[in-house]
mmCIF file of the C-alpha atoms, coordinates in Angstrom:
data_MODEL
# 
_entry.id   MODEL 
# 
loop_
_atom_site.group_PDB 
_atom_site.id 
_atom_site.type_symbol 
_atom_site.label_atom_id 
_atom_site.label_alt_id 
_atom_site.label_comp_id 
_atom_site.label_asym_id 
_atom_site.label_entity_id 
_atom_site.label_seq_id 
_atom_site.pdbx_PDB_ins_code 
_atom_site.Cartn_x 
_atom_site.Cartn_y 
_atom_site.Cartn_z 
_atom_site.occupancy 
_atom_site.B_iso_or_equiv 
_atom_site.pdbx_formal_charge 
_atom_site.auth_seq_id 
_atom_site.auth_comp_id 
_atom_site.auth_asym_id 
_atom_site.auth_atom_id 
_atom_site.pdbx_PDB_model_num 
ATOM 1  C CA . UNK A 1 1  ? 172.980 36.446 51.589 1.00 0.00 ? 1  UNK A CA 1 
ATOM 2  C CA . UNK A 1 2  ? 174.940 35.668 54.847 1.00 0.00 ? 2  UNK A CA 1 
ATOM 3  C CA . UNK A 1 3  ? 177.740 33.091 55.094 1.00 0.00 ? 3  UNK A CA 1 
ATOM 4  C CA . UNK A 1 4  ? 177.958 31.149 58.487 1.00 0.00 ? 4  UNK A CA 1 
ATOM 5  C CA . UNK A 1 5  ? 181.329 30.075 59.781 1.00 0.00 ? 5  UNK A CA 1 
ATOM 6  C CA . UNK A 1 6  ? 182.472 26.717 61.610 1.00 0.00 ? 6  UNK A CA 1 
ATOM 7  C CA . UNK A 1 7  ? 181.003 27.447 64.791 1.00 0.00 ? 7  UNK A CA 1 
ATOM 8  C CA . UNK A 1 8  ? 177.365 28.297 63.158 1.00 0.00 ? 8  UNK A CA 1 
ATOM 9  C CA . UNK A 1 9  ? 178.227 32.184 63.877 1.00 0.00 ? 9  UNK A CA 1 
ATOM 10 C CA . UNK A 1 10 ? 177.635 34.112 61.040 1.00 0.00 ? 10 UNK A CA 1 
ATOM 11 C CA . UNK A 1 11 ? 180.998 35.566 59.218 1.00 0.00 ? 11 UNK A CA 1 
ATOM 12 C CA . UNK A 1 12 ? 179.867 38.182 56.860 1.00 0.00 ? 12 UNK A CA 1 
ATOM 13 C CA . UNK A 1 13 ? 176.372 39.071 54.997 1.00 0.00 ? 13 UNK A CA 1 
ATOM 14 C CA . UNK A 1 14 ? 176.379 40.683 51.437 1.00 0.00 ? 14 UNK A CA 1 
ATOM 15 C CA . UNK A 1 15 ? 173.648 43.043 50.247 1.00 0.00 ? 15 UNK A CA 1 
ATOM 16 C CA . UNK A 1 16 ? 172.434 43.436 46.661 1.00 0.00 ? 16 UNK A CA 1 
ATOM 17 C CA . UNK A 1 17 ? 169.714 45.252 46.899 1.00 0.00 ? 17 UNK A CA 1 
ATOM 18 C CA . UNK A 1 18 ? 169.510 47.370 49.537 1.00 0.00 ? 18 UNK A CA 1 
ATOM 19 C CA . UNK A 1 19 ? 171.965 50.700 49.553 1.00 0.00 ? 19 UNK A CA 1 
ATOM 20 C CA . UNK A 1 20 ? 172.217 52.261 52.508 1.00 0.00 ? 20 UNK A CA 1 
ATOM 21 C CA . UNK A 1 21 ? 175.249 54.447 51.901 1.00 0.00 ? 21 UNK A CA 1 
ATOM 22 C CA . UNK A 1 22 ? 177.631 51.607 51.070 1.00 0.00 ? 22 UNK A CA 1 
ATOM 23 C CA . UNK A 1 23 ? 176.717 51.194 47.507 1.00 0.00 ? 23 UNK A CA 1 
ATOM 24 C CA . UNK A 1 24 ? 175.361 48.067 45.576 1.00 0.00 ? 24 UNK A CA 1 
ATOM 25 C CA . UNK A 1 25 ? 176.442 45.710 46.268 1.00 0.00 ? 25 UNK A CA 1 
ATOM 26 C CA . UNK A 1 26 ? 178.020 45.695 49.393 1.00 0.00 ? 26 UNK A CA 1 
ATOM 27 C CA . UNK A 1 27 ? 179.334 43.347 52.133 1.00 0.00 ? 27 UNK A CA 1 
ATOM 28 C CA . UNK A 1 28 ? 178.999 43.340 56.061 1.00 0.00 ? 28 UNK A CA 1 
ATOM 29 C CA . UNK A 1 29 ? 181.642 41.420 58.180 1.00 0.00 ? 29 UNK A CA 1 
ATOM 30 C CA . UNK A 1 30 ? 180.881 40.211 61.606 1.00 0.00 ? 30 UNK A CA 1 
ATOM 31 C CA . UNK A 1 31 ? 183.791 41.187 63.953 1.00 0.00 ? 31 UNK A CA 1 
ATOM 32 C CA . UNK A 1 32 ? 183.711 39.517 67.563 1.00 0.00 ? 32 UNK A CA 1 
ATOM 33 C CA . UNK A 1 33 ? 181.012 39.071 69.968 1.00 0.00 ? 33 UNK A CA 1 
ATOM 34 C CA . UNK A 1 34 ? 180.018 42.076 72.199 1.00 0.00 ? 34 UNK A CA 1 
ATOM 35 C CA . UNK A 1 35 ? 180.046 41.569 76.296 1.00 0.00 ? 35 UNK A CA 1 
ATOM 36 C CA . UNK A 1 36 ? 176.246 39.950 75.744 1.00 0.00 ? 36 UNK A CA 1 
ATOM 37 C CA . UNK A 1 37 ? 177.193 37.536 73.173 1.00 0.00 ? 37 UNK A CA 1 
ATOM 38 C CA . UNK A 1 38 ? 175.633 39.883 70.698 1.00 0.00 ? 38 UNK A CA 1 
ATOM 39 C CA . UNK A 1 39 ? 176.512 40.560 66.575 1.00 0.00 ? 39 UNK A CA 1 
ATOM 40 C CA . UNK A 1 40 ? 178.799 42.642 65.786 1.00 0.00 ? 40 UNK A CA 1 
ATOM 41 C CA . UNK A 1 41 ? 177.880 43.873 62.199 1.00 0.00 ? 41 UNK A CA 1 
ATOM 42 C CA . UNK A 1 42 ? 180.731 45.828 60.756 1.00 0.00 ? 42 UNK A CA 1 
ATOM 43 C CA . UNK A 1 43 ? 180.046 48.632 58.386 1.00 0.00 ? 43 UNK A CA 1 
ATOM 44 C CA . UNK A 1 44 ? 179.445 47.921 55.166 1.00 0.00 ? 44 UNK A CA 1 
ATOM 45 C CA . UNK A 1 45 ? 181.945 47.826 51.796 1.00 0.00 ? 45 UNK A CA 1 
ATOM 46 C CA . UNK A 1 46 ? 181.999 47.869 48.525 1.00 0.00 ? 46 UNK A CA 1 
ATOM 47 C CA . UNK A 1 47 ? 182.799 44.748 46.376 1.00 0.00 ? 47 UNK A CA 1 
ATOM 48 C CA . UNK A 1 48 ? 182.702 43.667 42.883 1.00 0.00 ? 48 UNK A CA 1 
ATOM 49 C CA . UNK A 1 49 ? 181.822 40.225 41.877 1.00 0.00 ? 49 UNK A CA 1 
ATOM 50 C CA . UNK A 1 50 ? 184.356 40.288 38.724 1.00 0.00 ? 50 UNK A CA 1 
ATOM 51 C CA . UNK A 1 51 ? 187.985 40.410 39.266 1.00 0.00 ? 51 UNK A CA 1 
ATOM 52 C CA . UNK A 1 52 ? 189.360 43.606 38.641 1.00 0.00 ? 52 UNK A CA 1 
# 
């Protein structure tokens, strides 16, 4: 699932399924644009969906 801010870039992307040394689930922020106007997918962490 990926979540889009105001400006139509994308803000972070959350994984359920796929574990690819971040555990399941796990979330990907977006930091700023590279020199190209390219993503800039941050490494993934953990999250839980419940409160705790």
């Amino acid at each position: 699932m990926r979540l889009y801010g105001d400006t139509g870039a994308p803000v972070v992307d959350f994984d359920f399924d796929h574990d690819h040394g971040q555990g399941v689930p796990h979330a990907h922020n977006y930091g700023p644009p590279g020199p190209l106007g390219e993503l800039n997918r941050e490494t993934g962490r953990s999250f839980s969906l419940l409160p705790w």
